[in-house]
ROMARBA-473106 format. One record per residue: residue in one letter; x, z, y of N, C-alpha, C, O in turn. Coordinates in nm, 3 decimals. Atoms other than C-alpha are relative to their C-alpha. Example, Ala and Ser with C-alpha at 12.3 -4.5 7.8 and 13.67 -1.06 7.14 Angstrom:
residues 2
  residuo       nx       nz       ny      cax      caz      cay       cx       cz       cy       ox       oz       oy
        A    0.089    0.000   -0.119    1.230    0.780   -0.450    0.090    0.000    0.120    0.194    0.066    0.118
        S   -0.082   -0.006   -0.119    1.367    0.714   -0.106   -0.077    0.073    0.109   -0.026    0.090    0.220
END
This chain:
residues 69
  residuo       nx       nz       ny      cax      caz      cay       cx       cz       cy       ox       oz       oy
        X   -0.111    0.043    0.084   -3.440   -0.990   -1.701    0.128    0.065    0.050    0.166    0.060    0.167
        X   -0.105   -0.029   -0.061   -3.143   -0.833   -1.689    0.152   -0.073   -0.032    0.169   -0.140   -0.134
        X   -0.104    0.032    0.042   -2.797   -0.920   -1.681    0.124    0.042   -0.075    0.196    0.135   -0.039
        X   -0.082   -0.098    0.073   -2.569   -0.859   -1.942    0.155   -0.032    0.079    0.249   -0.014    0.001
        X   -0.103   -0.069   -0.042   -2.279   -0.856   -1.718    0.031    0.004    0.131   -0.032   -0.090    0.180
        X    0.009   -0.017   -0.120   -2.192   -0.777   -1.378    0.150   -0.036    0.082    0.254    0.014    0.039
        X   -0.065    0.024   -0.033   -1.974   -0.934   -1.132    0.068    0.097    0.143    0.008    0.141    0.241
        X   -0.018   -0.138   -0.109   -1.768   -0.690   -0.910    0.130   -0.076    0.087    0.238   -0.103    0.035
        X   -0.103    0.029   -0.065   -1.576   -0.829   -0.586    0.084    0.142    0.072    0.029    0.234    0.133
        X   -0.052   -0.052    0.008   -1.310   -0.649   -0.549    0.050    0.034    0.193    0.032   -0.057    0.274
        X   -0.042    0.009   -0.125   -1.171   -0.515   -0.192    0.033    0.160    0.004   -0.018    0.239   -0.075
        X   -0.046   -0.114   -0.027   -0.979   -0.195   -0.038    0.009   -0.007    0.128    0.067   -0.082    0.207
        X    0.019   -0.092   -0.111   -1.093    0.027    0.212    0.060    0.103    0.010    0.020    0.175    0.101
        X   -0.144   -0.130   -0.022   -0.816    0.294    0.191    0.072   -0.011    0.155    0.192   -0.021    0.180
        X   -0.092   -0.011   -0.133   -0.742    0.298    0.553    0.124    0.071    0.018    0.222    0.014    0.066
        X   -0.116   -0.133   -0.013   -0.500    0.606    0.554    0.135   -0.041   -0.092    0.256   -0.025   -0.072
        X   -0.111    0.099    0.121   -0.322    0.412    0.244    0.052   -0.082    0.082    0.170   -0.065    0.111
        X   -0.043    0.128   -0.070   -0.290    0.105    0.448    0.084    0.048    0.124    0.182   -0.018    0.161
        X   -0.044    0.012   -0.141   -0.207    0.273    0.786    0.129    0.094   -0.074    0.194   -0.010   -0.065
        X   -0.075   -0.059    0.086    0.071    0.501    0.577    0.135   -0.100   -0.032    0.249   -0.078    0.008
        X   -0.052    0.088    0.047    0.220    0.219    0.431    0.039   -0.120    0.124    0.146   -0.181    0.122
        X   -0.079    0.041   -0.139    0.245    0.039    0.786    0.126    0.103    0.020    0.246    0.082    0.039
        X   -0.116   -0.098   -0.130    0.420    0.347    0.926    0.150    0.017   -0.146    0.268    0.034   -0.116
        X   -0.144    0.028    0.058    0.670    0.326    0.591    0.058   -0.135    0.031    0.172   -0.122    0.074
        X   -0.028    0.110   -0.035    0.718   -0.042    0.651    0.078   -0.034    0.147    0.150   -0.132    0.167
        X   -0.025    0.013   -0.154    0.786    0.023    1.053    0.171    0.128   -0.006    0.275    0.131    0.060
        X   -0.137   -0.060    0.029    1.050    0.280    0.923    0.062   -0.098   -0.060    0.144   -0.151    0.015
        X   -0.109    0.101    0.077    1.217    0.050    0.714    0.072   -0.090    0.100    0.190   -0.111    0.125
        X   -0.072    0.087   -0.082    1.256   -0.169    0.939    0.089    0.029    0.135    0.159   -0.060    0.183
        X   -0.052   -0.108   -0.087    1.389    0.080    1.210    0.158    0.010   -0.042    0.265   -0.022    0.009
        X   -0.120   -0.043    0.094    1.626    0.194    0.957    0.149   -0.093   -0.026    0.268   -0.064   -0.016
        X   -0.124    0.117    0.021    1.809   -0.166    0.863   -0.017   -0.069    0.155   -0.102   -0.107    0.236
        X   -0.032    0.038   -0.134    2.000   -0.259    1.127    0.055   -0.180   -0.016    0.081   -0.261    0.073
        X    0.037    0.172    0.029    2.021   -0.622    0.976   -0.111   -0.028   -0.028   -0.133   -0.134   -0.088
        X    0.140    0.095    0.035    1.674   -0.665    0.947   -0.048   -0.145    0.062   -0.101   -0.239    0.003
        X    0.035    0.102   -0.102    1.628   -0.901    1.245    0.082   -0.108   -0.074    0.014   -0.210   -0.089
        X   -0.065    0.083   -0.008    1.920   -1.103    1.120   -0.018   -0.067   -0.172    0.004   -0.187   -0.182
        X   -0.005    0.040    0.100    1.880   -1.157    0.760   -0.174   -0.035   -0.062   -0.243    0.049   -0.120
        X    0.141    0.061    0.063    1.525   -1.382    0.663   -0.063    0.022   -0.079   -0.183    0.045   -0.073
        X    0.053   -0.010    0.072    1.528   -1.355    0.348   -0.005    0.145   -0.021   -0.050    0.158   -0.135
        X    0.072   -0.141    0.030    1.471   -0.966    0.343   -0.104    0.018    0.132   -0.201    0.093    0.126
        X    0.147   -0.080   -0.047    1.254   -0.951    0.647   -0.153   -0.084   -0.020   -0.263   -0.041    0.016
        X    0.108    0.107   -0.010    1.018   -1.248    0.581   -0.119    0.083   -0.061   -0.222    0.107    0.002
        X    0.085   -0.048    0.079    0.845   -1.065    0.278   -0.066    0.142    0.045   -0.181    0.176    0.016
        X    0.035   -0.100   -0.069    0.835   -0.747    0.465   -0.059   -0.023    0.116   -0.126    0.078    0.139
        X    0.114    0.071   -0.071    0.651   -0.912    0.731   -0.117    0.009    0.007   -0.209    0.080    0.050
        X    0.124    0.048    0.098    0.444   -1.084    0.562   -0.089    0.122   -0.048   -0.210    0.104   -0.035
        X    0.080   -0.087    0.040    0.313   -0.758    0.422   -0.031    0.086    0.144   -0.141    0.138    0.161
        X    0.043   -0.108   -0.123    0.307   -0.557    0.753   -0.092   -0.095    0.079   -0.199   -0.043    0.111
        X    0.126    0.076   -0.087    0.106   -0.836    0.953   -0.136    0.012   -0.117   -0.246    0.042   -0.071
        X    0.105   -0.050    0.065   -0.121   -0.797    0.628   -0.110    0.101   -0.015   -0.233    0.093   -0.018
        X    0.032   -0.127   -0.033   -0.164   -0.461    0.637   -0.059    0.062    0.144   -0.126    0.164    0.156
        X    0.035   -0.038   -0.105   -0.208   -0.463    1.006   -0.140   -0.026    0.043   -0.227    0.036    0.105
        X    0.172    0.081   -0.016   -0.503   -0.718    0.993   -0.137    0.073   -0.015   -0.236    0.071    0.057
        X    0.061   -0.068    0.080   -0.669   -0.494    0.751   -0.028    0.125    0.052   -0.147    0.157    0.050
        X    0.077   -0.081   -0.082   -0.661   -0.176    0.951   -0.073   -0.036    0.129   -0.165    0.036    0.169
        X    0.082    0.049   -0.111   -0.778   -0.370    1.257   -0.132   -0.029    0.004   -0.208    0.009    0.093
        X    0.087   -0.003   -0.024   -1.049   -0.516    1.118   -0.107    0.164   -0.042   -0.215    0.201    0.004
        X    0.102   -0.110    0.035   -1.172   -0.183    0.942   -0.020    0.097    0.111   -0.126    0.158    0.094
        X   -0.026   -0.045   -0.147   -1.113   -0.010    1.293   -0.130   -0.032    0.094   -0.202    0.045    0.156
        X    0.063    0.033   -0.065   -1.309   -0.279    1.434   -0.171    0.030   -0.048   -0.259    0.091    0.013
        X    0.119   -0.065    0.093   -1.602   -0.260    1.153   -0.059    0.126    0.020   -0.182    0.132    0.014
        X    0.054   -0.107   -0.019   -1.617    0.124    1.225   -0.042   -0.005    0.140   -0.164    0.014    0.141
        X    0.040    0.030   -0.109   -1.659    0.074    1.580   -0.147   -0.036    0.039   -0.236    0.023    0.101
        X    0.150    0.050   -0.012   -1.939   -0.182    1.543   -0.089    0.154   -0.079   -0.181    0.216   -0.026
        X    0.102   -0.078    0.080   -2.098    0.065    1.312   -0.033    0.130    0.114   -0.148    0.152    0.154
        X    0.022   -0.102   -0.135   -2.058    0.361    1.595   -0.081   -0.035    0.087   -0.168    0.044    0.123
        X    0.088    0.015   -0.065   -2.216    0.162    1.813   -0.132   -0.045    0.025   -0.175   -0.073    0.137
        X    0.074    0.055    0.032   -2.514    0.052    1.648   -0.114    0.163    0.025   -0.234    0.160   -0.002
END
């Protein structure tokens, strides 16, 4: 039996995207010299760089295991 439709979970493995997009994010924040002091612009920018960081870590870690298998 087949199924007439197929469910697709979604996820991104673009490492080079992700680690890219850290190193613009790590400029930015370099750059403003009120970043530290003003919340509401660094919270959201944060928020996305600890995201982003998670994400190359674990795929980092993932390739690793896989190396050493």
């Amino acid at each position: 039996m087949l199924l007439s439709s197929t469910i697709v979970y979604g996820g991104s493995f673009d490492v080079p995207s992700k680690e890219s997009q850290l190193q613009d994010i790590e400029a930015e924040i370099e750059a403003r010299p009120d970043f530290w002091s003003n919340p509401t612009l660094s919270a959201p920018i944060l928020k996305k760089k600890r995201a982003l960081e998670l994400a190359v870590n674990r795929a980092k870690l993932l390739t690793a295991t896989r190396d050493d298998l």
